[in-house]
TIKEVO-418660 format. One line per field, with one value per residue: z, y, x of N, C-alpha, C in turn; residue in three letters. Coordinates in Angstrom, 1 decimal. Atoms other than C-alpha are relative to their C-alpha. Example, Ala and Ser with C-alpha at 12.3 -4.5 7.8 and 13.67 -1.06 7.14 Angstrom:
BEGIN
n.Z (0.0 | 0.0) .
n.Y (-1.2 | -1.1) .
n.X (0.9 | -0.9) .
ca.Z (7.8 | 7.1) .
ca.Y (-4.5 | -1.1) .
ca.X (12.3 | 13.7) .
c.Z (0.0 | 0.8) .
c.Y (1.2 | 1.1) .
c.X (0.9 | -0.8) .
rest (ALA | SER) .
END
This chain:
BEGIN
n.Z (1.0 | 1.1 | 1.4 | 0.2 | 1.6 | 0.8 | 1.6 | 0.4 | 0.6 | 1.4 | 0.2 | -0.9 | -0.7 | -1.3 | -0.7 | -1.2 | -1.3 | -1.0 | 0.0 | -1.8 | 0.1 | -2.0 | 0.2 | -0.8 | 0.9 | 1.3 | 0.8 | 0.7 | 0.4 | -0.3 | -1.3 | 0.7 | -0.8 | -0.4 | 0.6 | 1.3 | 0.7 | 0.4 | 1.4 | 1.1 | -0.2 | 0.3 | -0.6 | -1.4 | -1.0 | -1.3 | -1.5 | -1.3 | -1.3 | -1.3 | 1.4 | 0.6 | 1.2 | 0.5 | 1.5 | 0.9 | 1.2 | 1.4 | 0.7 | -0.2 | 1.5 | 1.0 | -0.1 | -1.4 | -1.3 | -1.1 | -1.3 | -0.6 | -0.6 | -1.1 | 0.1 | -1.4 | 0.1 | -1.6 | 0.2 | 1.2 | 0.8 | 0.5 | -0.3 | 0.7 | -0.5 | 0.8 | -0.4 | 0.5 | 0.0) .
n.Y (1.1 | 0.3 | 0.1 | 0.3 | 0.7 | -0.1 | -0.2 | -1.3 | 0.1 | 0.5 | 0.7 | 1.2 | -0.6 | -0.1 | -1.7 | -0.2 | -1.0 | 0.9 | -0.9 | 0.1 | -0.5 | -0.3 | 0.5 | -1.4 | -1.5 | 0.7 | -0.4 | 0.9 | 0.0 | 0.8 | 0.5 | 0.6 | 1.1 | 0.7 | 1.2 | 0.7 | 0.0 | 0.9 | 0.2 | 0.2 | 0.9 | 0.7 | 1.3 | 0.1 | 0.0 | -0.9 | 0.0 | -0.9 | 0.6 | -1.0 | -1.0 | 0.5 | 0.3 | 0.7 | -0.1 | 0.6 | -0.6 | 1.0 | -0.6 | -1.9 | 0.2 | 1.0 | 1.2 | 0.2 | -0.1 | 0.7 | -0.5 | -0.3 | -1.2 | -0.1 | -1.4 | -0.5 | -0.9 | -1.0 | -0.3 | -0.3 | 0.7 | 1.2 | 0.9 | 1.7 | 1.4 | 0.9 | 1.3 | 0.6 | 0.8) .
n.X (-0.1 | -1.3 | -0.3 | -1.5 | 0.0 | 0.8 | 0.0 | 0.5 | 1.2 | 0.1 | -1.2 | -1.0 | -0.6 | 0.5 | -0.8 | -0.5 | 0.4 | 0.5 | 0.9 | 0.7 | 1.0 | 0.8 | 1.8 | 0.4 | 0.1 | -0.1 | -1.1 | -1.1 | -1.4 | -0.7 | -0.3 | -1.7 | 0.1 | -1.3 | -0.5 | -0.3 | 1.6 | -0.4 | -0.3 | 1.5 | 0.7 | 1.2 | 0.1 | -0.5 | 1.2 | -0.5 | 0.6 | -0.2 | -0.2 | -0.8 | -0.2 | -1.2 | 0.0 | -0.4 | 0.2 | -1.1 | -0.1 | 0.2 | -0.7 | -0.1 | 0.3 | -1.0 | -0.4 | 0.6 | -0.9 | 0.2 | -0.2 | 1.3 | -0.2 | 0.7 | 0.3 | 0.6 | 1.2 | -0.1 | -1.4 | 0.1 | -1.7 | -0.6 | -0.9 | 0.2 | 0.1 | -0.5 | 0.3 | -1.5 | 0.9) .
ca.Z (4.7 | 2.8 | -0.8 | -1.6 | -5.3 | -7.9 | -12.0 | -13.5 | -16.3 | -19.5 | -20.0 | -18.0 | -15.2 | -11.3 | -9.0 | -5.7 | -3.5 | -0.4 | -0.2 | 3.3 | 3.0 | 6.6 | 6.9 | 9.5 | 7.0 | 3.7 | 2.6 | 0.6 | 1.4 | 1.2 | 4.6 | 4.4 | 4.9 | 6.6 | 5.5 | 2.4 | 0.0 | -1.1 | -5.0 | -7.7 | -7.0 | -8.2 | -7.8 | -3.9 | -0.8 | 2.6 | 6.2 | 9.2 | 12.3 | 15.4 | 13.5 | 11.3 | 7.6 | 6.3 | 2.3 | 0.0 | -3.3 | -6.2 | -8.5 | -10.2 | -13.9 | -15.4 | -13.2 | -9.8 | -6.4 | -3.9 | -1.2 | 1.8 | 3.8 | 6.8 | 7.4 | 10.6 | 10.7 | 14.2 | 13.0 | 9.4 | 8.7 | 6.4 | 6.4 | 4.6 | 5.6 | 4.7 | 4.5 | 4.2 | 2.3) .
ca.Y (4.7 | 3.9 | 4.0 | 1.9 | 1.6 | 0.0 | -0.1 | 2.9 | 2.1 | 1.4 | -0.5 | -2.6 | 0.3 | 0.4 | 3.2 | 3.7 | 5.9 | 5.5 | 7.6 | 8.6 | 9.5 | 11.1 | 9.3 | 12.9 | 15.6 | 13.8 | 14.9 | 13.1 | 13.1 | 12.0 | 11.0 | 11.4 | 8.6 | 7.0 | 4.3 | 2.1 | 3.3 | -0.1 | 0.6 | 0.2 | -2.3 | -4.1 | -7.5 | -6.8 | -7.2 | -5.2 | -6.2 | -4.1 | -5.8 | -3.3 | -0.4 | -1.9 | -2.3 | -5.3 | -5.2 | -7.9 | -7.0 | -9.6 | -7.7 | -4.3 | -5.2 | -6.1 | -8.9 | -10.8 | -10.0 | -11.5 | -9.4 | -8.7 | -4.6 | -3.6 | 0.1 | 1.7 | 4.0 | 6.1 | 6.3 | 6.7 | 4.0 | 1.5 | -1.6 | -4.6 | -8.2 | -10.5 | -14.4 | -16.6 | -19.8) .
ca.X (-10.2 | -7.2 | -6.5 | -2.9 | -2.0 | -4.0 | -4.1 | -3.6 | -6.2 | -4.1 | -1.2 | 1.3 | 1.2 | 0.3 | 0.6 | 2.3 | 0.6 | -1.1 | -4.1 | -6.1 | -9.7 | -11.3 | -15.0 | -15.4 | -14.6 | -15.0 | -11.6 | -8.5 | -5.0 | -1.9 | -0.3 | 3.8 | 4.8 | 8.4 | 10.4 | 11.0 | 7.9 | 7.2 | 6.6 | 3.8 | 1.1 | -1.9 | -3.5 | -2.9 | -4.6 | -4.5 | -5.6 | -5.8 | -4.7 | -4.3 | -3.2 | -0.7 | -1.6 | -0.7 | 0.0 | 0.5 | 1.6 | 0.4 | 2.2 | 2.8 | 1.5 | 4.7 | 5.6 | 4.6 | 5.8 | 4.3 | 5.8 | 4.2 | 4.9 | 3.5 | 2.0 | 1.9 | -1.4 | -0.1 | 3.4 | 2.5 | 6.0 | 6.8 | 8.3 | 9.3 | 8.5 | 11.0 | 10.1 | 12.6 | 10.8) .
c.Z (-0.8 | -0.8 | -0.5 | -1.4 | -1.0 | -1.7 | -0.1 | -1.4 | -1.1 | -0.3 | 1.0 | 1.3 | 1.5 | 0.7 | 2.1 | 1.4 | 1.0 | 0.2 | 1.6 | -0.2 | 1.2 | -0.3 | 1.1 | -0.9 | -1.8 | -0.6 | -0.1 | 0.8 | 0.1 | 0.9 | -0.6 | 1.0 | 0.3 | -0.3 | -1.5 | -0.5 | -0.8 | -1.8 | -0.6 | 0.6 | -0.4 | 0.1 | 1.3 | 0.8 | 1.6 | 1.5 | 1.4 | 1.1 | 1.3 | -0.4 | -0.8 | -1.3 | -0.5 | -1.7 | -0.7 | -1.5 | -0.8 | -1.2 | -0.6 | -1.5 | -1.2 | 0.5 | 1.8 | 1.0 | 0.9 | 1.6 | 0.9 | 0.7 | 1.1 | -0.1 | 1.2 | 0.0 | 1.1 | -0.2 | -1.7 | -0.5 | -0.4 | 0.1 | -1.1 | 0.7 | -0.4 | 0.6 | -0.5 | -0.2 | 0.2) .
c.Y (0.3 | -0.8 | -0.9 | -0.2 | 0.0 | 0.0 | 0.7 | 0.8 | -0.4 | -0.6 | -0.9 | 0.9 | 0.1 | 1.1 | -0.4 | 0.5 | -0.2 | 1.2 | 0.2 | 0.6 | 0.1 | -0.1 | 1.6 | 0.9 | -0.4 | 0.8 | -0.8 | 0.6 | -0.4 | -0.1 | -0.1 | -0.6 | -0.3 | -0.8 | -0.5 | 0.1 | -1.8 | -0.3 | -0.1 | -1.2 | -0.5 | -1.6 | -0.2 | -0.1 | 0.8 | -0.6 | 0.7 | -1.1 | 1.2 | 1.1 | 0.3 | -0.4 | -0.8 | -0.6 | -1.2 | 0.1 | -1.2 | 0.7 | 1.3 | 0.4 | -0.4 | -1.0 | 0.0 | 0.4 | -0.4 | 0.2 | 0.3 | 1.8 | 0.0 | 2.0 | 0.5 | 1.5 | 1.3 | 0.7 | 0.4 | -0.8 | -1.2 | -0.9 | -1.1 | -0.8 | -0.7 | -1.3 | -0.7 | -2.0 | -1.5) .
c.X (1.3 | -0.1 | 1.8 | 0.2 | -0.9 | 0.2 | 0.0 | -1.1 | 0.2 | 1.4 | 0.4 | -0.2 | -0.8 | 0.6 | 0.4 | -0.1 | -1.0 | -0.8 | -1.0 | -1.4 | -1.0 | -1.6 | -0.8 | -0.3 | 0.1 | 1.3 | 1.1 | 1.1 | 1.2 | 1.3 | 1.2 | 0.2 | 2.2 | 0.4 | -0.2 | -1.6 | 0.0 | -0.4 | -1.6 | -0.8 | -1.4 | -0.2 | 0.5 | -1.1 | 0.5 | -0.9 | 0.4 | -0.3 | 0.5 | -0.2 | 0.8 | -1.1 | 0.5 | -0.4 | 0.6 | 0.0 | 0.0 | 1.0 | -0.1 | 0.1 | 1.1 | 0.3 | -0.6 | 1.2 | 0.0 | 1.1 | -0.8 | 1.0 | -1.1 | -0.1 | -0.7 | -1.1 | 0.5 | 1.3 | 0.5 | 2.3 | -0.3 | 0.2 | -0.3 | 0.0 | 0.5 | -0.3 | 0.9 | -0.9 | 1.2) .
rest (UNK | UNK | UNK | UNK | UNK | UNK | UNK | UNK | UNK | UNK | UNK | UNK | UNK | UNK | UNK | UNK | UNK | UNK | UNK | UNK | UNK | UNK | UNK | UNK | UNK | UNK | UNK | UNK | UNK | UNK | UNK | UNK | UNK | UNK | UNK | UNK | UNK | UNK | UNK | UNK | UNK | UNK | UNK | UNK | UNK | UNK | UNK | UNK | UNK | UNK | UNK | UNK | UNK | UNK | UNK | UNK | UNK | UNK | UNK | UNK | UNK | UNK | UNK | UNK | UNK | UNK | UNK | UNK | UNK | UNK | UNK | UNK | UNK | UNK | UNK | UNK | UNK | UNK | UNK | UNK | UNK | UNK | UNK | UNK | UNK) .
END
C-alpha cells in the first residue's frame, strides 16, 4: 500500500513523500525513489494501472496544480506527464 503526500495538518502546508507499507510484514518504508520527485501535494488522486502509479496533484495548499506524474512500482521512477491543452 502506498502513502503519497497529503496535508500536513496546520497551515497552507503538504508533504512530499511517498510512503510503502508491506500488507506481509506490516512494515513502513520509504522506497528511493528515481527521477523528478514531483513536490508537495494534497487534494490529489492516485490510480494503479499495471504497475504504474498514476498521480494527479490538485494542489499543494498554497495553490492548484493540476499536474498529473506517473510512478513506476518495479522501477521505483518518476516521471512527469506533460499535456499540452
Amino acid at each position: 500500500m502506498y502513502i503519497i503526500g497529503g496535508w500536513l495538518g496546520a497551515g497552507p502546508y503538504a508533504a512530499s513523500d511517498i510512503y510503502l507499507f508491506d500488507l506481509d510484514t506490516f512494515i513502513w518504508s520509504l522506497p528511493v525513489q528515481k527521477g523528478p520527485i514531483p513536490g508537495p501535494c494534497n487534494m490529489h488522486s492516485t490510480d494503479l494501472i499495471g504497475r504504474t502509479l498514476y498521480v494527479f496533484r490538485g494542489g499543494n495548499g498554497r495553490e492548484y496544480l493540476n499536474d498529473l506524474h506517473t510512478y513506476d512500482i518495479g522501477k521505483l521512477l518518476l516521471n512527469n506527464i506533460i499535456i499540452e491543452v
